[in-house]
C-alpha positions in Angstrom: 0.0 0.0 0.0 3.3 2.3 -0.3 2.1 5.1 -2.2 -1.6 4.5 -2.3 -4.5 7.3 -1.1 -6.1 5.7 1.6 -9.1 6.1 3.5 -8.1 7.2 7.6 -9.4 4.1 9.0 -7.5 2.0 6.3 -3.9 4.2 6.7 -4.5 3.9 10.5 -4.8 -0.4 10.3 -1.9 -0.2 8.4 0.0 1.8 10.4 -0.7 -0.5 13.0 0.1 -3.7 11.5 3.2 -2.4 10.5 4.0 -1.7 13.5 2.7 -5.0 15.1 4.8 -6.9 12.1 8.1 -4.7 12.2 9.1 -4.7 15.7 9.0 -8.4 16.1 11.7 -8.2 13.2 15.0 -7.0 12.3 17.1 -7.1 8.6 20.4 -8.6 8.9 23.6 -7.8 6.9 22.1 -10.5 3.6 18.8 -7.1 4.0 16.7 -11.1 4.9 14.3 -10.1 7.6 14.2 -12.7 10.4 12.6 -12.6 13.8 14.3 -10.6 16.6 15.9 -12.0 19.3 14.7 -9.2 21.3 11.7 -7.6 23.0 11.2 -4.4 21.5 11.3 -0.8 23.3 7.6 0.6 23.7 6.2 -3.1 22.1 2.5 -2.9 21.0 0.8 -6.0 22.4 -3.0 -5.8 21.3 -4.0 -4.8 17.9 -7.7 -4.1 19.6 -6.0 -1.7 22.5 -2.8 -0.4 21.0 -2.4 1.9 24.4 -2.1 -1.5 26.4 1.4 -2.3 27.6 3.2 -4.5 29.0 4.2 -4.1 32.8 6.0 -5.5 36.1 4.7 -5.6 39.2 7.6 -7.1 40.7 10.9 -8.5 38.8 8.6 -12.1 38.3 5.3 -11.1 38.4 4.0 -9.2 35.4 0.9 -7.9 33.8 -0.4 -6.7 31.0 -2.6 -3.1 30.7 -2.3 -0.3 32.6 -1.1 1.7 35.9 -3.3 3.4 37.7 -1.6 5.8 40.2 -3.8 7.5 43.5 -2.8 9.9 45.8 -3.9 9.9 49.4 -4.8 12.4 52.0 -3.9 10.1 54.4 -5.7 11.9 57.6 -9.0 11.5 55.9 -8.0 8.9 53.4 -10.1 10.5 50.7 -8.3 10.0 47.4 -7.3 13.6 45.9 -6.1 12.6 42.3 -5.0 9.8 40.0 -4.3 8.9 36.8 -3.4 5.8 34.6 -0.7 4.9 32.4 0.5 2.0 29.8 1.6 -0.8 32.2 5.6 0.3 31.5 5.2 3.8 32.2 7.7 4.8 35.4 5.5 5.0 38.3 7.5 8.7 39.2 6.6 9.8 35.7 3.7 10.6 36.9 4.4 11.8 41.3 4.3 15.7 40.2 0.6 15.5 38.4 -0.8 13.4 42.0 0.2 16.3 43.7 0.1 19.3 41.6 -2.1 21.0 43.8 0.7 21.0 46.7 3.4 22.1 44.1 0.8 25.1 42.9 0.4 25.7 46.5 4.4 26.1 47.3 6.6 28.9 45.2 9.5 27.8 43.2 12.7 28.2 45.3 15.5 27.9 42.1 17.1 26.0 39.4 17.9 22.3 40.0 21.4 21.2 41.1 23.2 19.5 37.9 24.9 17.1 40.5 23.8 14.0 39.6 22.4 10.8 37.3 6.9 0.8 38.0 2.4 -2.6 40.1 -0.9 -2.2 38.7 -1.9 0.2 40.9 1.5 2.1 42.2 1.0 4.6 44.8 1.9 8.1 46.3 0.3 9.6 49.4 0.4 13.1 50.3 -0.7 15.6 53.2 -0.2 18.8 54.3 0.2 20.4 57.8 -0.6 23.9 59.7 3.6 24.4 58.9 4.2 22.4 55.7 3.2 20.2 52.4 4.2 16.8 53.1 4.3 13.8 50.6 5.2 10.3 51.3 5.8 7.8 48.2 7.9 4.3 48.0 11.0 3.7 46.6 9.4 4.2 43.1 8.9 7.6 44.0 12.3 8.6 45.3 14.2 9.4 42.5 16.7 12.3 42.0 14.2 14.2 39.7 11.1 14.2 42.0 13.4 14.8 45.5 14.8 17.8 43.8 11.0 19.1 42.7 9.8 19.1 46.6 12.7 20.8 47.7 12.5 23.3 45.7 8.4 23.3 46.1 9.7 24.3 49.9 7.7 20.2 50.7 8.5 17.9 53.4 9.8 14.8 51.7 9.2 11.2 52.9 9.5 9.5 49.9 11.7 6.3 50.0 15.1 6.0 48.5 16.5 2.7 47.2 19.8 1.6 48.4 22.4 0.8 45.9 22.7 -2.8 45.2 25.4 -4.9 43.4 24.4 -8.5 42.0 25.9 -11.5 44.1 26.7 -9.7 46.9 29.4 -7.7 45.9 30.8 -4.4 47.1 27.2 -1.9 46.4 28.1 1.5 45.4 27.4 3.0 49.3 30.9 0.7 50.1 32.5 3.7 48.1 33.5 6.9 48.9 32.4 9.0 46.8 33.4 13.1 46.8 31.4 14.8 44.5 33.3 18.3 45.2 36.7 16.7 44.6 35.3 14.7 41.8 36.8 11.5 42.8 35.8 7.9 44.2 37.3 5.6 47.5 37.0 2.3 46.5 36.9 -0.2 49.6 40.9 -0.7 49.1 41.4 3.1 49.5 42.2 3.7 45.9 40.8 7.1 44.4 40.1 7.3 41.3 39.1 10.7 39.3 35.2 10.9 37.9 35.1 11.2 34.4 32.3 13.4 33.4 30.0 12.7 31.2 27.6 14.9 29.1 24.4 14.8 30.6 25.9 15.2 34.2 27.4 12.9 36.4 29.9 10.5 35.2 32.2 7.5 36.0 35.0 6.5 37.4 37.6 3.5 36.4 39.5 1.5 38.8 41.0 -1.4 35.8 44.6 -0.4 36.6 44.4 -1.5 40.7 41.9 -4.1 40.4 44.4 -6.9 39.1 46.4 -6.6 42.7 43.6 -6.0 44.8 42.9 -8.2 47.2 39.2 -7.3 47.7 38.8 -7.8 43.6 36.4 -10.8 44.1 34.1 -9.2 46.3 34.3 -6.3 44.3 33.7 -7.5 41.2 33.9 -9.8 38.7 34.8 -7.9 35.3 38.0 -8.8 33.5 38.5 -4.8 33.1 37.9 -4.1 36.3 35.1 -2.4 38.4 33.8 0.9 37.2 31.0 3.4 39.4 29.1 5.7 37.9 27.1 8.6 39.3 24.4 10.9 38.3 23.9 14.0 38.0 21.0 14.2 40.9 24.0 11.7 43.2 24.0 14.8 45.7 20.2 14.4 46.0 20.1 10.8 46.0 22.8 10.6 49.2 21.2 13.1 50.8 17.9 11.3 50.7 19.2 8.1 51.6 21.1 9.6 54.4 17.5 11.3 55.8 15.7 7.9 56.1 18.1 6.7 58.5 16.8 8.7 61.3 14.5 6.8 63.2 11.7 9.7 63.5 12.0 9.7 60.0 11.4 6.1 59.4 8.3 6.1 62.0 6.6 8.4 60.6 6.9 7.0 57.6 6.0 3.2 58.8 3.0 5.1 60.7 1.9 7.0 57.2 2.6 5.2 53.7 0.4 2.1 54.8 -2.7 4.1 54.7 -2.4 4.5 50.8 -2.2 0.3 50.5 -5.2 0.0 52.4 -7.2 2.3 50.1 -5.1 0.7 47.4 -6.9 -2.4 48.3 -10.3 -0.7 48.4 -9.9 0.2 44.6 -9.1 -3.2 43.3 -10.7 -5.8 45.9 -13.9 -6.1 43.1 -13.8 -8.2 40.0 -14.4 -5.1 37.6 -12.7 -2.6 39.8 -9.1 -1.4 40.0 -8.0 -4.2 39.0 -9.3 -5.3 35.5 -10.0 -2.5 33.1 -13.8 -2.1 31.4 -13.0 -0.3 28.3 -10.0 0.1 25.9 -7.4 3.0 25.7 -5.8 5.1 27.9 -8.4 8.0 28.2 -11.3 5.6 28.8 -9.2 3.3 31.3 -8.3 6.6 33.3 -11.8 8.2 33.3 -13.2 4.7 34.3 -10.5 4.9 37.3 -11.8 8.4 38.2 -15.0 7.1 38.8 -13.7 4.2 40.6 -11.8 7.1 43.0 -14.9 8.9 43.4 -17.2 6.4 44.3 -14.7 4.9 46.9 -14.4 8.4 48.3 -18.1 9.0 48.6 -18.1 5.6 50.9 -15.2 6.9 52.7 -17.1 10.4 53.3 -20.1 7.6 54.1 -17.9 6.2 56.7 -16.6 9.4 58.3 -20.3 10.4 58.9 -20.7 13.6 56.2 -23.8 15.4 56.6 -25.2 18.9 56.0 -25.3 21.6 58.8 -26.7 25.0 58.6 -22.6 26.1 58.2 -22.2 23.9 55.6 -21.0 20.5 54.9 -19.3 18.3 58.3 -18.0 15.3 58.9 -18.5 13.9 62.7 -16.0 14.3 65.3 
């Protein structure tokens, strides 16, 4: 059909089937197309929901479909926004739109710092007090991007950092020291090495030449060149977040807040046709069908906190 006037419901199956056909394929050197040995980035799975994607809840449980994200007042536990998503959008792609109206509420401060650098129903919660916004979020949420946006929104950040990890228990990237005012890593056997920048920010630094004599190589690492550590450009951010969760305050109130968003988590998807299985097809539809979900689980909750009308207005009991 190269070249051919089509009709927009014709050019827009064709579209699709190319697409459907061409990413499960690749042209070798010979120009003989063959099947990919690969899963392609972005990968259309339905021809009848193209928006459908595939996702992860965990690293061995997956899904395919959508996200749909919820924010929390978690004193009231009345759901204040969400949205949906194809299944392998980032679940912080979304953090600033679930609380915009705390980030509208709070004046930019300045410019980010250039120092450094997914569930069915992921989750952020989010409340504000007589002094400051808050948010809370899991580790999905803390990333160097989003801690940077509530600082500079002037918000109270609980939202969880990951700790580095290294595959079979090797030396994890918090084993080294890194100086990002000197520009330079520690490795574990007290060798610096300088931090090679790179474009977007960050960089990396090589330790090849004292990893052959080192004799903390194998539970460094296991590369014939030698172990390498990158950092990003929001690393400054990062440590400093990872360093905040450490203090016990910190980590109560978070153990005594986050679990509030699970449990209405848990309210959205416990029916069949709920949270949990989408209705209708596409993006739009799936996160207008969620909306409703969100507001008829708040009108329960408002149900539950004992609403009613008084001559000043609206109440809820005491």
């Amino acid at each position: 059909m190269d070249g051919r006037e089509l009709a927009e419901a014709v050019e827009q199956a064709a579209r699709l089937l190319a697409t459907v056909l061409g990413q499960d394929l690749e042209q070798g050197p010979d120009t003989v197309f063959r099947i990919a040995r690969r899963v392609a980035k972005d990968r259309v799975i339905s021809t009848v929901d193209p928006d459908a994607r595939h996702g992860h809840k965990t690293s061995a449980r997956g899904f395919d479909g959508y996200k749909g994200h919820a924010a929390v007042d978690p004193d009231s536990e009345i759901i204040t926004a969400t949205t949906v998503t194809p299944g392998n959008a980032g679940d912080a792609s979304v953090a600033e739109d679930l609380v915009a109206d705390l980030l509208a509420d709070q004046p930019d401060q300045a410019e980010p710092r250039a120092t450094e650098a997914e569930t069915v129903e992921p989750s952020a919660g989010a409340a504000q007090d007589a002094e400051r916004a808050r948010v809370y979020g899991d580790n999905a949420y803390g990333t160097g991007s989003f801690h940077e946006r509530l600082d500079q929104a002037g918000i109270d950040d609980r939202c969880k950092t990951q700790t580095p990890t290294a595959a079979g228990g090797l030396f994890s990237k918090d084993r080294f020291d890194i100086n990002l005012d000197a520009g330079s890593i520690t490795c574990p056997g007290r060798v610096t090495a300088p931090i090679r920048p790179a474009r977007t920010g960050g960089g990396t630094a090589y330790f090849a030449s004292a990893c052959p004599d080192c004799p903390l190589r194998a539970q460094c690492t296991t590369a014939a060149s030698g172990r390498t550590v990158s950092v990003g450009r929001y690393e400054h951010t990062l440590t400093d977040a990872r360093a905040r969760q450490t203090d016990p305050a910190w980590t109560a109130d978070y153990r005594a807040t986050r679990p509030k968003v699970e449990r209405k988590l848990g309210h959205l998807v416990r029916r069949h046709h709920g949270g949990r299985r989408a209705r209708v097809r596409g993006t739009a539809r799936v996160d207008a069908d969620f909306r409703l979900l969100a507001g008829a689980v708040n009108l329960a909750r408002l149900a539950m906190l004992g609403l009613r009308g008084t001559t000043q207005g609206w109440a809820v009991a005491a």
